[in-house]
Structure formats: structure tokens, C-alpha cells
N, C-alpha and C positions, 0 to 999 in steps of 0.2 A: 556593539553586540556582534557576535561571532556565533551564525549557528548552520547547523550542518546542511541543512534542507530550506529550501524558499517555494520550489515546483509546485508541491502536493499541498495538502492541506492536511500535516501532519501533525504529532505534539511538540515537536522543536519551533517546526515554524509557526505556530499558532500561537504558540507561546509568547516567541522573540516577537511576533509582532504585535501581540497585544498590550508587552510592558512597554515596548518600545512606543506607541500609540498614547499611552497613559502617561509615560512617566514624560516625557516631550511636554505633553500639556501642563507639566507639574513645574517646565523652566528646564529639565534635563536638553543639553542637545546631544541627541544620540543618531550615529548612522548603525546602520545594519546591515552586516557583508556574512553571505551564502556561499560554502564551501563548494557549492552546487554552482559557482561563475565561474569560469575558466581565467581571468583577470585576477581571481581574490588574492594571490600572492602578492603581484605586482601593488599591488592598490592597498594593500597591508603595508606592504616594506616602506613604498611612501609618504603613509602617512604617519609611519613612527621617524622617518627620516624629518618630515616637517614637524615635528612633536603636537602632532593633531588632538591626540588624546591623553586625559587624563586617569582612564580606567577602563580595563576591556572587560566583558563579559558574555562568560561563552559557556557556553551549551554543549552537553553532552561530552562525557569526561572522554570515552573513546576519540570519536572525534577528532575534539578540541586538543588529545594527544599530539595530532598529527602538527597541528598549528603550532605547537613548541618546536617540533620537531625540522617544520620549513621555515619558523622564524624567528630562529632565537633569542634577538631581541627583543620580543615583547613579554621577557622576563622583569625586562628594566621597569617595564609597570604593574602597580597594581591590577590582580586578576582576579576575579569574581569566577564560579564555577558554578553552573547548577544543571544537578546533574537529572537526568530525566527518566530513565526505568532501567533499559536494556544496557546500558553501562557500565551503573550497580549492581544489576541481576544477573547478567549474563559476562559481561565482558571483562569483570571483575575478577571473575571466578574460571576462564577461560584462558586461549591462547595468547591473549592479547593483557594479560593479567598485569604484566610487566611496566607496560608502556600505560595503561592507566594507571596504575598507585603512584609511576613516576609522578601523572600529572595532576591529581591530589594533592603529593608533596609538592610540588610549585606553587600551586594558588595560592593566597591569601585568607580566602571564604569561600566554601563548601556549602551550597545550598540543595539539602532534600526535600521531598515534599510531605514526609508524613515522620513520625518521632519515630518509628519503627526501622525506617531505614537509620536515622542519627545514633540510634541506640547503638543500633548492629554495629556498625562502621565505628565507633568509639571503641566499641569493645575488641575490634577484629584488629583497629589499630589505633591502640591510646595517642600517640603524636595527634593524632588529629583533631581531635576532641573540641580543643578549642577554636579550631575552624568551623567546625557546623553547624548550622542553623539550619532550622527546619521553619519553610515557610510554603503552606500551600498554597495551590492555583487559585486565585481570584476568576468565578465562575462569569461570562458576560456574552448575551445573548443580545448582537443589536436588533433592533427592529427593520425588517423587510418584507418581500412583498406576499402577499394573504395566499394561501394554500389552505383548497380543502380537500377534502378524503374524493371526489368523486373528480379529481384531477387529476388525481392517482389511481382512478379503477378502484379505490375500496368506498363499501357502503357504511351508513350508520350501524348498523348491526354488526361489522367486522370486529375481533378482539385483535388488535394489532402490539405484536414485539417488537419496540425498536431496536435493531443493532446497530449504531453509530460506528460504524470499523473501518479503518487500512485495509486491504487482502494482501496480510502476511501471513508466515506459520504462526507467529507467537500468539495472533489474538484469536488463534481457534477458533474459527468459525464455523468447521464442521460441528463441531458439538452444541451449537446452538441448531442448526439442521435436524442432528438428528433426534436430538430431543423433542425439538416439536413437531418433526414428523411424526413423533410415537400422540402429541396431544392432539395432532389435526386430526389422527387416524378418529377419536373419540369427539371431536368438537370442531365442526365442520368450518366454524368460523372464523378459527384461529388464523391470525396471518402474521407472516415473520416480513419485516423493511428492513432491507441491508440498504446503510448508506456509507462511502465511500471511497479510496483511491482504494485503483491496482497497483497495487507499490510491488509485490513479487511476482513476476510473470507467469511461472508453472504452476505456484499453488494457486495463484487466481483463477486460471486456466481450469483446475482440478474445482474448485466453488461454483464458477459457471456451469461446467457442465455437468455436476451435481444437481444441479437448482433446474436446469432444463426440462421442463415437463413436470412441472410442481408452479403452480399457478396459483398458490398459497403463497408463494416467495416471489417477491419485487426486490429487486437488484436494483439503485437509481444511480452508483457509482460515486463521482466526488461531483460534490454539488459548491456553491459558494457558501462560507461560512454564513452569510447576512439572510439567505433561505431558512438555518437550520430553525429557529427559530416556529416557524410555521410547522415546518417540516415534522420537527417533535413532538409537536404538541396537538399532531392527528394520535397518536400512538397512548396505552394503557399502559405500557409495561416496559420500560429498560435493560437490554442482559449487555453485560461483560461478559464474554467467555474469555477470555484472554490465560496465558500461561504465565506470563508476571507482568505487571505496570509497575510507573514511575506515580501516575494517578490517573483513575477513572475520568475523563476531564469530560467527553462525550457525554458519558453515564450522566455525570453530575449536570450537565448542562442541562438532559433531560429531566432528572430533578427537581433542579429548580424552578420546573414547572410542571409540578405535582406528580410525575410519575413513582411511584416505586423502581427500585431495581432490584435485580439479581444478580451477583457479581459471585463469580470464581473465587473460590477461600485460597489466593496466592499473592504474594508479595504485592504490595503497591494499592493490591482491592483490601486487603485484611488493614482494618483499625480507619476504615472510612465511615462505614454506618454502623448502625446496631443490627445484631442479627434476630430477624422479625420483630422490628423498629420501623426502620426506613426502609425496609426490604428483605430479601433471601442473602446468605450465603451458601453458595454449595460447593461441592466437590466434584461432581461427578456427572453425566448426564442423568441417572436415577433423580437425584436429591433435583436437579435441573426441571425434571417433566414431572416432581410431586412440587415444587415451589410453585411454579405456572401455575398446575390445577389450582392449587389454593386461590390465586390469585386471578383466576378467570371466575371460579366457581363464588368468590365471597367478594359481593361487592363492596360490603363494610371495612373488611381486612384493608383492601386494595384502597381505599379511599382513605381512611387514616391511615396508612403509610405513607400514602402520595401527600399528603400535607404532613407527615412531617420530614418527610424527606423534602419541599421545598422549605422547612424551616432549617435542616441542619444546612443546607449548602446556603441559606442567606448567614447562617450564623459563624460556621469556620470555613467556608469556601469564600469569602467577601471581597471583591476588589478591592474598596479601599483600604483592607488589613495586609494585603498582598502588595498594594502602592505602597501604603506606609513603610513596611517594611523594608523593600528594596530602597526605598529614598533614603530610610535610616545607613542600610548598608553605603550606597551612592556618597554619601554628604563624610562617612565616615573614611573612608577608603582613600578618594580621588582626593 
């Protein structure tokens, strides 16, 4: 496995380490090299010199560009690709347009995460068609250690928003700000959880010192995956704001134990839930701070959404639909 990121605890690496973790126990031997080591060439070129591997699979189509491009032997093998938001969404359609379709056309298997992105990419380039598979994230929540609301300064009485985020531009996190700036301004109880990495510096910079003086917003930063667990499941209410995903993996993880969400009507959130089903979609901050009220003000709404949003993620978010599938891919491929 070849993915871009190992430092953070981001969607590449959460990823790679979580099939890498399952699919091992399934009999797979898999190693797993971070573009983020200053070695990974050297330790790449070796071990296609000793013929170590019988299929690589890698992550993020930008990226994984650059891997064809310092080593272009590991043409010679079978290559898996699964691609993860910003790639598709962004890098696709960008500067870099070039150098990903090249390495689309390389791979063997194309894997997206929701049919919306497979459809699109068919249509934009029939060649491919028969490469893609669409198989979503297996949702997995280990058990760690017990967190309650008043370890964190909030009370029983708090209506707490989780936002599970990166601090980068795309997953817009001002717009969760200012939106329920406008519902604390009416409902004193309101409190927004930002949890995770400063991945971009300046606009992180720009989120802190936003939140400065607003003691409604707890900032906890990047925690360990094995907390989240606890961590989520102080919280009412899950937002995406994001400007495009690969998939809500956060969101859903909160989900899957019984939260409702509100997710951004863009790429990668659209054709996840039903809209006021399993939660809001919106567009905008408006649509943003009338989905909240509904959902602070009707306990009923908030609580049949929150079970059935932990029924949709046990039902198409499933690990083992997600092991299955990659071992199908793995078994057929290598």
C-alpha cells in the first residue's frame, strides 16, 4: 500500500491503515509506505528489485501520479487505485489534470467511494468504465478509553455540534462558525467540538483566532483515533461543511452511533443519506442554522434520524462489505 500521508490522522491515512489492519488478518501480507518518509523511493525501488510484491495499491490519484513518475517500474505490476476526494474533485479538473488521467490510465482498478463519482468518470471518460468499482468505507470505531462531557467543560444540559475536521480551506470550517454563531446568539446552550489536525497553517491560524473569545467553541485539535469513539458520542448533532469529499468518514463514524448529520449538498456528501432521513442537507449557511434549529428544538425528529442514520452506516458503510470487496479485488488482480 502506497499512500500519501502517515503524520496526521487524515482520510488517506486512515484509510490505508485500516484495510491494511483487516485485510492482514484476512491472510493478506501487506506493508505500507508514506510518501511522507524521506526513504520511500529508495525502499520502493528495492523491493520491486527483490520482486517483494505482487500488487501495489495506492491512494490518491494526484499523488500516486508522482509514484509512476519516480518509479517507473512498478508499471510491471498490477496497480489498484483508490481514489479519495480531492483528486476527483479538485485535481482532476485543475493544473495537474494532465498528470492524473495519465495515472487512471495506468492502473488496472479504479476504486470510488460512492456510484456518483463512478457514473461521472464513465461518462467524462468511457476508456475507463470498466475499471471502476465503487466500494465504500467500512465505518470502525475501536473501543478506548471513557470520556465524559464534564472532562471536557460541557454540562448535561449542553446541545453539542460535532465537527470531526482537518483545518484546511476545503472543509470549511468557517461556515459551521458562523452559522451557529447566529443559533447560540438565540439558544445559549449551543456548543460547536472542533476535533482535529492543523493540516494548513494560515487558514488554521485564521479558525483559531476566530474561535478566540467564544467559549461556546472547544478546539481539542488531533486526538487519537481510539478516543474518537467516546469523544463522539458526548455530541447531538454531526456537520460536514466541507466544499467537496471523497466520503463523509468522520460524519459517518459519528453516525454510527446514533447521531444525525448535516452535511454540505457537494460532491462526495450528496447520495450518502436521505435528505431529512438520516439528517439535513444544505447549501448554505441559511439552510445550515434552520436545520440546527429543527434539530435542537424537536427532540423526536433528532432521535429518529439518529437511529436511522446508525442503521444506514451499519447497512452500506459495513466493514466487512468493504473487506469483502477489496479481498475480491486482491485475490483477483495479484
Amino acid at each position: 500500500m502506497i499512500t500519501p500521508f502517515h503524520k496526521n490522522q487524515r482520510g488517506n491515512s486512515l484509510t490505508s491503515a485500516r484495510l491494511q489492519t483487516f485485510l492482514s488478518a484476512r491472510g493478506f501480507n501487506i506493508d505500507r509506505l508514506s510518501l511522507e518518509e524521506d526513504d520511500w523511493q529508495q525502499r520502493l525501488q528495492r523491493a520491486l528489485e527483490e520482486s517483494k510484491y505482487d500488487l501495489v495499491h495506492g491512494f490518491h490519484a494526484r499523488h500516486f501520479a508522482h509514484v509512476f513518475q519516480a518509479i517507473p517500474d512498478i508499471r510491471k505490476l498490477p496497480v489498484l487505485l483508490t481514489t479519495t476526494g480531492t483528486d476527483i474533485n479538485y485535481d482532476l479538473y485543475g493544473t495537474t489534470r494532465d498528470i492524473v488521467v495519465k495515472a487512471l490510465q495506468t492502473v488496472q482498478k479504479i476504486v470510488v467511494f460512492n456510484d456518483r463519482f463512478r457514473l461521472g468518470l464513465g461518462a467524462e471518460f468511457p476508456l475507463f468504465k470498466d475499471k471502476l468499482l465503487t466500494i465504500p468505507q467500512g465505518v470502525f470505531l475501536e473501543k478506548g478509553p471513557v470520556i465524559n462531557r464534564p472532562d471536557l467543560g460541557f454540562s448535561p444540559h449542553d446541545f453539542i455540534f460535532l465537527l470531526p475536521s482537518g483545518l484546511r480551506p476545503v472543509k470549511n470550517i468557517e461556515m459551521a462558525i458562523e452559522a451557529l454563531n447566529a443559533v447560540h446568539e438565540e439558544t445559549r446552550a449551543v456548543r460547536l467540538l472542533i476535533i482535529g489536525a492543523i493540516i494548513d497553517p494560515q487558514y488554521s491560524q485564521n479558525i483559531l483566532d476566530s474561535i478566540k473569545g467564544r467559549d461556546w467553541i472547544t478546539f481539542l485539535g488531533e486526538l487519537p483515533h481510539k478516543k474518537m469513539r467516546s469523544i463522539l458520542s458526548l455530541g447531538d448533532v454531526v456537520l460536514n461543511t466541507s466544499q467537496s469529499e471523497g466520503q463523509p468518514q468522520a460524519a459517518l463514524e459519528a453516525m454510527s452511533l446514533g447521531k444525525p448529520g448535516i452535511l454540505t449538498a457537494v460532491p462526495g456528501n450528496l447520495n450518502v443519506i436521505s435528505h431529512g432521513a438520516e439528517g439535513f442537507y444544505v447549501a448554505d449557511r441559511k439552510e445550515l442554522i434552520s436545520a440546527a434549529k429543527i434539530l435542537i428544538n424537536d427532540t423526536a425528529i433528532r432521535d429518529k434520524m439518529g437511529l436511522k442514520a446508525r442503521s444506514l452506516v451499519e447497512s452500506r458503510f459495513n466493514l466487512e462489505q468493504e473487506l469483502d470487496a477489496y479481498t475480491s479485488i486482491y485475490r483477483a488482480q495479484a
